[in-house]
The first five atom37 places (N, CA, C, CB, O) and aatype in JSON, in Angstrom:
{
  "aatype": [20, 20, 20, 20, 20, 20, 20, 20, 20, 20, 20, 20, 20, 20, 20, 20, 20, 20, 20, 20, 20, 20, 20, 20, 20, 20, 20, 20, 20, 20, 20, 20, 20, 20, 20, 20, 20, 20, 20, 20, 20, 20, 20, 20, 20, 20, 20, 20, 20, 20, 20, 20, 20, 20, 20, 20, 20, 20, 20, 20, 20, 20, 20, 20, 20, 20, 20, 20, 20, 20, 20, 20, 20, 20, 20, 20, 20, 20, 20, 20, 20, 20, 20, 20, 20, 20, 20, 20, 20, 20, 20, 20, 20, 20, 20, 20, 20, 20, 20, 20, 20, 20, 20, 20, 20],
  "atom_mask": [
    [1, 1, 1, 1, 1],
    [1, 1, 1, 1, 1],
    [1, 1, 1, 1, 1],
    [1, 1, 1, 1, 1],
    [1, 1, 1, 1, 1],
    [1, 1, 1, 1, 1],
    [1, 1, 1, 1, 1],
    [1, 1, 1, 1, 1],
    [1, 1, 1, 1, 1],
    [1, 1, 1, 1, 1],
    [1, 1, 1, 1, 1],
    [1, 1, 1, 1, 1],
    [1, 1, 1, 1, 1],
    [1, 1, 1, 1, 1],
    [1, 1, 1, 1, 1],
    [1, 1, 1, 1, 1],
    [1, 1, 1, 1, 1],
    [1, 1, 1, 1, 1],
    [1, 1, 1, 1, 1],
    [1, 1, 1, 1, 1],
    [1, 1, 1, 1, 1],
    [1, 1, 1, 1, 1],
    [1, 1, 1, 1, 1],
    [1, 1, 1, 1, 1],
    [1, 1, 1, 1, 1],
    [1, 1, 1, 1, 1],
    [1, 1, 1, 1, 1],
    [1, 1, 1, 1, 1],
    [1, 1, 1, 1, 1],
    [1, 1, 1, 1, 1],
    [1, 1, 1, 1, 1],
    [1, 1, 1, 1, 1],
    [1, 1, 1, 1, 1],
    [1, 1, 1, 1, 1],
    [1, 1, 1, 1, 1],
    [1, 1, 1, 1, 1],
    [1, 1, 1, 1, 1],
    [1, 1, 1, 1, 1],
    [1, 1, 1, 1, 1],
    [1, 1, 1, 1, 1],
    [1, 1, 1, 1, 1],
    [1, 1, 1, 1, 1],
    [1, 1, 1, 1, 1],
    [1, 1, 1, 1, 1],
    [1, 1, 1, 1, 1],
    [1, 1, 1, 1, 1],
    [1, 1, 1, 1, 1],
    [1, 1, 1, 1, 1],
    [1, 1, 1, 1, 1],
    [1, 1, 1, 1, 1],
    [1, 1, 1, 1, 1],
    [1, 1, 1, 1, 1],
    [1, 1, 1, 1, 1],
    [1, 1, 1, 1, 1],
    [1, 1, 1, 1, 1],
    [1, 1, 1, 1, 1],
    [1, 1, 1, 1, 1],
    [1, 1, 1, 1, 1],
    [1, 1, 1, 1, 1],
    [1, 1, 1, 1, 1],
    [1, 1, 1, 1, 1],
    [1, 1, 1, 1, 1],
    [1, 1, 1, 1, 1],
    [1, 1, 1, 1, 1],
    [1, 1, 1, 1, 1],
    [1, 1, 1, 1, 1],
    [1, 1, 1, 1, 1],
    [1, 1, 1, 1, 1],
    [1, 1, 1, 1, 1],
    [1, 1, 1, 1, 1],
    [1, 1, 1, 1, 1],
    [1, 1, 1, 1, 1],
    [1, 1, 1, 1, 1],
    [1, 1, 1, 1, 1],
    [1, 1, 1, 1, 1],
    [1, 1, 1, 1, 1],
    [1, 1, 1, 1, 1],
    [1, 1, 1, 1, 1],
    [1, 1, 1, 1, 1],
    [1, 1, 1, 1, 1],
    [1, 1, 1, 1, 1],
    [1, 1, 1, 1, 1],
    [1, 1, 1, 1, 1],
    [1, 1, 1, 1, 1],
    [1, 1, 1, 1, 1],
    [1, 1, 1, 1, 1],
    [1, 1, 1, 1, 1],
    [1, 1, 1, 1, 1],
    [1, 1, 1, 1, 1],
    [1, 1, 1, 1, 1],
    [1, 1, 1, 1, 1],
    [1, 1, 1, 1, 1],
    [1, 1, 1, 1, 1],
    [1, 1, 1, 1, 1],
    [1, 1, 1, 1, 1],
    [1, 1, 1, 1, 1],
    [1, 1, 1, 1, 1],
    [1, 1, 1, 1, 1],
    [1, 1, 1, 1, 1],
    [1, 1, 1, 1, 1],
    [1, 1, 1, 1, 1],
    [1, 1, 1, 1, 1],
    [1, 1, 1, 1, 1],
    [1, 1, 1, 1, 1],
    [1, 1, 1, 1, 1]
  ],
  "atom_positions": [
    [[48.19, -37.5, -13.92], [47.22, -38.25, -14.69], [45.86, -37.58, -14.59], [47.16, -39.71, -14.21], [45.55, -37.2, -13.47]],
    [[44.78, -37.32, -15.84], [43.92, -36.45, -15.66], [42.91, -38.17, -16.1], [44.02, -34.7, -16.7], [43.06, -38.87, -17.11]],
    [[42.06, -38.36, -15.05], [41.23, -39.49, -15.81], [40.03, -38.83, -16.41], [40.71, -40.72, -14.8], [40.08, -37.6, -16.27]],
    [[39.28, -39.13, -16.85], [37.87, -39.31, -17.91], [37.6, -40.78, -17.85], [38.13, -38.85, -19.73], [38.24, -41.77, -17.48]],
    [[36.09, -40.47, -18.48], [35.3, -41.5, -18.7], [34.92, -41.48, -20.32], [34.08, -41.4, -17.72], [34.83, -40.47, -21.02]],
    [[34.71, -42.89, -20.77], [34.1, -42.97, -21.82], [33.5, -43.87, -22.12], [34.62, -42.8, -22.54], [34.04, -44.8, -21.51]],
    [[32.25, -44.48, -23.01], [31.43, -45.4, -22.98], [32.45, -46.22, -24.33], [29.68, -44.84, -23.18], [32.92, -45.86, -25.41]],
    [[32.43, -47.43, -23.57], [32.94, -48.57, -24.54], [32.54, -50.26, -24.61], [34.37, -48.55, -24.28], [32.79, -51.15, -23.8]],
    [[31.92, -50.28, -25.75], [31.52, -51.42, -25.88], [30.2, -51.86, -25.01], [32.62, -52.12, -25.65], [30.0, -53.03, -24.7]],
    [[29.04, -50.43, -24.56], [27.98, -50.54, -23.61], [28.39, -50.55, -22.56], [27.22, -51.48, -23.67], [27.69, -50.86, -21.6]],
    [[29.77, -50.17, -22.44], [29.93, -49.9, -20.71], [30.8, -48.4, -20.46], [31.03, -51.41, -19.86], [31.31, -47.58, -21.23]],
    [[30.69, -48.49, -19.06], [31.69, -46.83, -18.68], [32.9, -47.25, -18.42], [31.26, -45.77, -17.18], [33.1, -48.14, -17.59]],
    [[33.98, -46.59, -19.18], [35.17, -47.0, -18.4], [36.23, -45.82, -18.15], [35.87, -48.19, -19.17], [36.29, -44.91, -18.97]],
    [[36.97, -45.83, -17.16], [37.72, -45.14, -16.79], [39.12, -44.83, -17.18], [37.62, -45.39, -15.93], [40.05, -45.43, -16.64]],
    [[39.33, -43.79, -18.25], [40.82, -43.54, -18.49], [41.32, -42.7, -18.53], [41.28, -43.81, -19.25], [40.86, -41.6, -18.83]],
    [[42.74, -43.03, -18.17], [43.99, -42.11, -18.25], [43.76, -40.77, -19.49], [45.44, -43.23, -18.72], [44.2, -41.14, -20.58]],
    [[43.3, -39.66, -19.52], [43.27, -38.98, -20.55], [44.62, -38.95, -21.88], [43.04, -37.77, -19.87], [44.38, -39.02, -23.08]],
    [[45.78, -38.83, -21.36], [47.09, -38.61, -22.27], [46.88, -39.98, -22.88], [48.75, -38.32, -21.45], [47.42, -39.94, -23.98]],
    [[46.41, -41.08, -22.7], [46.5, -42.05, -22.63], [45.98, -42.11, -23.94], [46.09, -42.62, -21.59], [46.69, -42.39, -24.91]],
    [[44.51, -41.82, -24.02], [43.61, -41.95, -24.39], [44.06, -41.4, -26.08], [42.61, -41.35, -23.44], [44.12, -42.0, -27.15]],
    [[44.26, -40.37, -25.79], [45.08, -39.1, -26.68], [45.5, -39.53, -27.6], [46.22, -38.38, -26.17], [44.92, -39.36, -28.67]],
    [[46.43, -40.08, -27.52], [47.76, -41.42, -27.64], [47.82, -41.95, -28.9], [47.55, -42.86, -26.64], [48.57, -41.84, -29.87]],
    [[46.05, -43.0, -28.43], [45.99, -43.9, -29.47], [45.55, -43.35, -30.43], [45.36, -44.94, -29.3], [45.62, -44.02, -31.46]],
    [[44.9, -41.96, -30.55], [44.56, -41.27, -31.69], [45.09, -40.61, -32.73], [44.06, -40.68, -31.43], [44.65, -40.32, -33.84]],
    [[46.57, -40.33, -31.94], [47.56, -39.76, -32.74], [47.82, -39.93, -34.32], [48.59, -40.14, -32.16], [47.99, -41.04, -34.82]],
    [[47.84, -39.02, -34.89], [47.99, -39.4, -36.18], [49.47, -39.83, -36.44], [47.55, -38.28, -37.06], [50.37, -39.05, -36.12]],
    [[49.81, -41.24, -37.1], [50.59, -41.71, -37.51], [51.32, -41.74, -38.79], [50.29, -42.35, -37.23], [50.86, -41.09, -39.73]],
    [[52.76, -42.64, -38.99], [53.18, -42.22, -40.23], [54.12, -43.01, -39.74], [53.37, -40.76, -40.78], [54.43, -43.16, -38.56]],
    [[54.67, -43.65, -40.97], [56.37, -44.93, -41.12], [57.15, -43.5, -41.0], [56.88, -46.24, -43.27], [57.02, -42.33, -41.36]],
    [[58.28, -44.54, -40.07], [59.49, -43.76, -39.64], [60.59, -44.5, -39.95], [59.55, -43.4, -38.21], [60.41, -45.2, -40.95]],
    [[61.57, -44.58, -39.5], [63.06, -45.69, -39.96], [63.0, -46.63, -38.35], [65.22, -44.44, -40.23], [63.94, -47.18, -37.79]],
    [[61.6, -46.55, -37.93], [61.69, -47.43, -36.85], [60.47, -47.93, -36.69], [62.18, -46.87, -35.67], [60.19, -48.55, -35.67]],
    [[59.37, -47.68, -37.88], [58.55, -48.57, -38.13], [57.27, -47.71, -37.96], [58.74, -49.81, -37.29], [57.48, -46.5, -37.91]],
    [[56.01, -48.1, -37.85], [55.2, -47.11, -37.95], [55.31, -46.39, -36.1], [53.57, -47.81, -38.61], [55.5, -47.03, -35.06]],
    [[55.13, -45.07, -36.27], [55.22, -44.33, -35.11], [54.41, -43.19, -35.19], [56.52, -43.98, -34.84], [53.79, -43.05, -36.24]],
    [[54.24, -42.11, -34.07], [53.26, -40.93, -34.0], [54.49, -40.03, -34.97], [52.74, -40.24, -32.06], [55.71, -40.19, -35.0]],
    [[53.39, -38.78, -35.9], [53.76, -38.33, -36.72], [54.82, -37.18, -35.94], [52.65, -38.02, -37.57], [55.81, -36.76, -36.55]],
    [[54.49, -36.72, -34.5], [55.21, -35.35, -33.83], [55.75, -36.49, -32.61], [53.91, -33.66, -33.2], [55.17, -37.27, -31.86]],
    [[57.06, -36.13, -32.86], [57.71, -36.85, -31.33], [58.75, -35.78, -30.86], [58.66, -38.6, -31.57], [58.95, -34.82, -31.61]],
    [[59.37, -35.85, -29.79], [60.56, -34.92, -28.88], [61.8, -35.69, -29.0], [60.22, -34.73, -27.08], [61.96, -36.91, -29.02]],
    [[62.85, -34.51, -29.11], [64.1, -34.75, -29.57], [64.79, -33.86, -28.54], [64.34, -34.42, -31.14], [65.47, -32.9, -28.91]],
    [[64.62, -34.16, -27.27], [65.27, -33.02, -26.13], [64.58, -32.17, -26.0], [66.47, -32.32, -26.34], [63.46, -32.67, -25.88]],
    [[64.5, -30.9, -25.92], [63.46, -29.39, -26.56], [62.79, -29.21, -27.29], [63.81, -28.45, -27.0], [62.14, -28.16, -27.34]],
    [[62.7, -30.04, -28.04], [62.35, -29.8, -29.72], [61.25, -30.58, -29.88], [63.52, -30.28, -30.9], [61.15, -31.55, -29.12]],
    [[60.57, -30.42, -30.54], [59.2, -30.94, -31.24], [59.57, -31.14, -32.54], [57.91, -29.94, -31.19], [60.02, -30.23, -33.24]],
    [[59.36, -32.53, -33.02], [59.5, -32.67, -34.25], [58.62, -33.04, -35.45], [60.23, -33.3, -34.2], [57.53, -32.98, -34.88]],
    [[58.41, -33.27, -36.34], [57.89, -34.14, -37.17], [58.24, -34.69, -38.21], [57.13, -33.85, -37.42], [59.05, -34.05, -38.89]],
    [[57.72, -36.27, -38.81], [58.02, -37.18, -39.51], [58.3, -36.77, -40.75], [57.2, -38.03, -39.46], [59.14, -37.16, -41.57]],
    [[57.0, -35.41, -40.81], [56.25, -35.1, -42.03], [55.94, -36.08, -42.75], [56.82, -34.29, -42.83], [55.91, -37.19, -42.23]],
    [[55.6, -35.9, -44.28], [54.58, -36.92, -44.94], [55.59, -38.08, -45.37], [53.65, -36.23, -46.38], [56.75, -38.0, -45.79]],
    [[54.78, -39.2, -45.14], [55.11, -40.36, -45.33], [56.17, -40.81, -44.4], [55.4, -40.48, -46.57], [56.39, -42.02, -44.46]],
    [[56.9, -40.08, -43.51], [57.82, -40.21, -42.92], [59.79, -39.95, -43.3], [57.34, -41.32, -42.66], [60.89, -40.21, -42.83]],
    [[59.1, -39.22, -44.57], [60.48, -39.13, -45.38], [60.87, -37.47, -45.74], [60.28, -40.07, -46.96], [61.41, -37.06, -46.76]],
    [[60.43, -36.73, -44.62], [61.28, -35.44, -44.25], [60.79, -34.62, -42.92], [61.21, -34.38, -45.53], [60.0, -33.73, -42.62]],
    [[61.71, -35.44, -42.35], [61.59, -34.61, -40.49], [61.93, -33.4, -40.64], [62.71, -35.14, -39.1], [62.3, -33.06, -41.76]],
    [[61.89, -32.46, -39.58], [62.05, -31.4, -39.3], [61.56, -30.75, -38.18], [61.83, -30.97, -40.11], [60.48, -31.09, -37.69]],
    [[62.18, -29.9, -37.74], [61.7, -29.71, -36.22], [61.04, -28.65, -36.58], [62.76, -29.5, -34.95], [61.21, -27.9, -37.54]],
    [[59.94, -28.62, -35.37], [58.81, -27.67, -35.69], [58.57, -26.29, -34.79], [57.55, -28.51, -35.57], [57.82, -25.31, -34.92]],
    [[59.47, -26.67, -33.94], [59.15, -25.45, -32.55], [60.86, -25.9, -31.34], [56.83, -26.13, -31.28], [61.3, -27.04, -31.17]],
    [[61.19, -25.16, -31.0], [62.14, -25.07, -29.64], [61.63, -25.15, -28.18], [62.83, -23.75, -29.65], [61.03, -24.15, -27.77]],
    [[61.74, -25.99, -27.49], [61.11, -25.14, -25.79], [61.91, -24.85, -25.08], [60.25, -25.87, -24.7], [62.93, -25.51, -25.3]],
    [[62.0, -24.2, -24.33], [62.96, -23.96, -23.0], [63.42, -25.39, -22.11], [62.01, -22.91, -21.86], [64.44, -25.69, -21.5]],
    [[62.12, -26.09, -22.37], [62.74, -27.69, -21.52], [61.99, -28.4, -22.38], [62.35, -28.15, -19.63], [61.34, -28.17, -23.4]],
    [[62.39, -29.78, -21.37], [61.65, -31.14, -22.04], [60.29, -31.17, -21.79], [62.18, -32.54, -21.48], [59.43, -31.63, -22.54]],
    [[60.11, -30.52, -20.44], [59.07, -30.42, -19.89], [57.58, -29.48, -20.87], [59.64, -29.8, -18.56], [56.4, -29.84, -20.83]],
    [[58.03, -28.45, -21.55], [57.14, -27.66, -22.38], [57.78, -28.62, -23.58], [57.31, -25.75, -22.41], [56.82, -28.55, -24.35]],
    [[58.38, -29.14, -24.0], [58.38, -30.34, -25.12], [57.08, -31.34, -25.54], [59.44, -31.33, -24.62], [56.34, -31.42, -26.52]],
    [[57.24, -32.06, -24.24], [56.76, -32.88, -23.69], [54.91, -32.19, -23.6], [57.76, -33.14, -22.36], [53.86, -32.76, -23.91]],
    [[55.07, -31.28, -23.24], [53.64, -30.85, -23.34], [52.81, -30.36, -24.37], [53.51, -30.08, -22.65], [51.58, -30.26, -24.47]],
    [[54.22, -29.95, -25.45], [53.53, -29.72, -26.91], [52.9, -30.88, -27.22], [54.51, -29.38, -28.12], [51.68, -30.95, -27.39]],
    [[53.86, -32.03, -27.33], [53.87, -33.41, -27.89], [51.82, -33.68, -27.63], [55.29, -34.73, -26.7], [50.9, -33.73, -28.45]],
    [[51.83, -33.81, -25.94], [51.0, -34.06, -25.71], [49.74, -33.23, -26.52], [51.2, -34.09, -24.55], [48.85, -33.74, -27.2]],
    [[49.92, -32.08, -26.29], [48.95, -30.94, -26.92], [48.29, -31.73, -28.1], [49.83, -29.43, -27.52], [47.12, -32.07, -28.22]],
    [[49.56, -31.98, -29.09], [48.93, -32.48, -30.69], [48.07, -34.08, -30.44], [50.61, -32.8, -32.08], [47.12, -34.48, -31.11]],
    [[48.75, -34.82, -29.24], [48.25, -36.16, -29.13], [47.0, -35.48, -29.24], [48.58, -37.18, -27.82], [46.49, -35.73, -30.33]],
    [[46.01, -34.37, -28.2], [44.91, -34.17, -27.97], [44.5, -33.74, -29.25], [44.72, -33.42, -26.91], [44.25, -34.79, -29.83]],
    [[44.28, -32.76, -30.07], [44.33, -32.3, -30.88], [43.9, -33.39, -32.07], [45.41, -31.69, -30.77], [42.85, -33.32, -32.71]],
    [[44.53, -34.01, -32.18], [44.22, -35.4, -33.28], [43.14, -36.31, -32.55], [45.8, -36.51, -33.6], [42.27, -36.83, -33.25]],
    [[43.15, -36.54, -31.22], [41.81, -37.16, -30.81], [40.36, -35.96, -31.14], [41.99, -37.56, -28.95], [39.28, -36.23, -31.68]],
    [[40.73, -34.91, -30.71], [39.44, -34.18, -31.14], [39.11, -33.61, -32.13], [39.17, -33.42, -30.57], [38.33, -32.66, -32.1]],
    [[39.71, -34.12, -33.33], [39.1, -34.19, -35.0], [39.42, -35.11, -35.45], [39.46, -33.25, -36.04], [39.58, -35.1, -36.67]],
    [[39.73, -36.67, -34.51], [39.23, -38.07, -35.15], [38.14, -38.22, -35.09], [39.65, -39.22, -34.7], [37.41, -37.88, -34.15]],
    [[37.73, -38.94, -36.38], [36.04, -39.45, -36.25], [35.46, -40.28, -35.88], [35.44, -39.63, -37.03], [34.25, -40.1, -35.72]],
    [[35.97, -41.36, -35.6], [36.05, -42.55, -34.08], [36.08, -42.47, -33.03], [36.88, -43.25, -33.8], [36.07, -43.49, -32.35]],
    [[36.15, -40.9, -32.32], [36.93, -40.67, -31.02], [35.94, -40.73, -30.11], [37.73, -39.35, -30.89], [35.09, -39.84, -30.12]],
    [[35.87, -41.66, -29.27], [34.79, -41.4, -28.41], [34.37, -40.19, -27.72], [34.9, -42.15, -27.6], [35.37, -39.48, -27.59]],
    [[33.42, -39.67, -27.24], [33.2, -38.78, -26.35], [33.52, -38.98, -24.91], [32.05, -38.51, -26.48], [33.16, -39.93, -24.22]],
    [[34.34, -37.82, -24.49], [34.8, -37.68, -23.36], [33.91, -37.11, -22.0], [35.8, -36.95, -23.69], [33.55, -35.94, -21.94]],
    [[33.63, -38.04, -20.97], [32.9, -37.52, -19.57], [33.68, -36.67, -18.47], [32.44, -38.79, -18.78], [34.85, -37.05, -18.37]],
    [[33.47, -36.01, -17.95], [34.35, -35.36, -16.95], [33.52, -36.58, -15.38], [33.99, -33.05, -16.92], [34.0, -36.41, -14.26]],
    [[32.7, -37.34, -15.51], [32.82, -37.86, -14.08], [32.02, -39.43, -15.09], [31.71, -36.71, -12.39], [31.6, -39.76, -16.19]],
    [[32.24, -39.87, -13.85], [31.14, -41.43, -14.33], [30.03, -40.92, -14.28], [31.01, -42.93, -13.29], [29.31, -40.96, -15.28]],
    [[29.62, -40.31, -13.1], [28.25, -40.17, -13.43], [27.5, -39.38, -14.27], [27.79, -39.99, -12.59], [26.32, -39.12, -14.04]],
    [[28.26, -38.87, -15.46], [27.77, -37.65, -16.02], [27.93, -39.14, -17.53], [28.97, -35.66, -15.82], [27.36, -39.08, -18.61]],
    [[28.7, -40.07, -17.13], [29.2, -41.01, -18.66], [27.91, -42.56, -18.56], [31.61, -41.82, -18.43], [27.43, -43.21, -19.49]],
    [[27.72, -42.69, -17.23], [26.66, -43.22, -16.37], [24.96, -42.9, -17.13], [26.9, -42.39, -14.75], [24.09, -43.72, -17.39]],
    [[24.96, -41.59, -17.3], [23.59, -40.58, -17.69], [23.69, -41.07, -19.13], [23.72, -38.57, -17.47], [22.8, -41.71, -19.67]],
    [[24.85, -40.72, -19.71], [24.87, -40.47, -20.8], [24.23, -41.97, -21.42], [26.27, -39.93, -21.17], [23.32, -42.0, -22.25]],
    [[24.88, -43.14, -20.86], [24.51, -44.94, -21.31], [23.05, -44.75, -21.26], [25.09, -46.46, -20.0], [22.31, -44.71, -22.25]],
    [[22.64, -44.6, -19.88], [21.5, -44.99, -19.79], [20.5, -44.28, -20.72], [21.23, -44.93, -18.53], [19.41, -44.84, -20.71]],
    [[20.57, -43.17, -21.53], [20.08, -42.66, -22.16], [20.16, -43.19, -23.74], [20.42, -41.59, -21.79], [19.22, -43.11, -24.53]],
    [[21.34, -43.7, -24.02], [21.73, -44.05, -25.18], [21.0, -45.56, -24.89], [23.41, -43.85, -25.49], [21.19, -46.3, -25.86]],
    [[20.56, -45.93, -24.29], [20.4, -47.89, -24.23], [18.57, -47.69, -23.51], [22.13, -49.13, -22.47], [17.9, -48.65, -23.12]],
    [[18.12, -46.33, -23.51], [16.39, -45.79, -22.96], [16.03, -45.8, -24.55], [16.1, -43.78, -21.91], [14.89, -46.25, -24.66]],
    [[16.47, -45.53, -25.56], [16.44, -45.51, -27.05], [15.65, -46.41, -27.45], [17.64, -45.69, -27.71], [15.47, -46.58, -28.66]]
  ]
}
């Protein structure tokens, strides 16, 4: 688990980075309802593609494990060219600086 900080709602809070990732993911209807557009199929990296109506796998890994880490890769990837995405702190006190500066305004 890699935590970060981020200011929410006038406060600092502490999260799970993959976590974070996650909810940013760009989405898309699947035959199991709306879901993230790249998911793992064993080795494989897949996607929904558009609208959810032509999968296809996108890459092979040697394990689940480099699967699993692509997956993650794109979670990040879509948080850092969402335009909602909060900004990410590497400590509280650096996310701490950042409030008090934003609320010295």
């Amino acid at each position: 688990m890699q935590t970060t900080w981020i200011i929410e709602n006038g406060r600092v809070v502490e999260r799970d980075a993959d976590e974070l990732f996650r909810e940013y993911a760009d989405e898309t209807t699947t035959p199991a309802g709306i879901g993230t557009r790249y998911h793992v199929r064993g080795c494989e990296l897949w996607t929904w593609g558009t609208g959810g109506n032509f999968p296809r796998m996108v890459e092979a890994f040697d394990s689940e494990e480099d699967a699993d880490r692509a997956l993650a890769d794109s979670f990040r990837y879509d948080f850092e060219h969402h335009p909602d995405a909060p900004t990410l702190y590497a400590s509280e006190a650096d996310a701490l600086r950042a409030l008090a500066e934003l609320t010295d305004d």
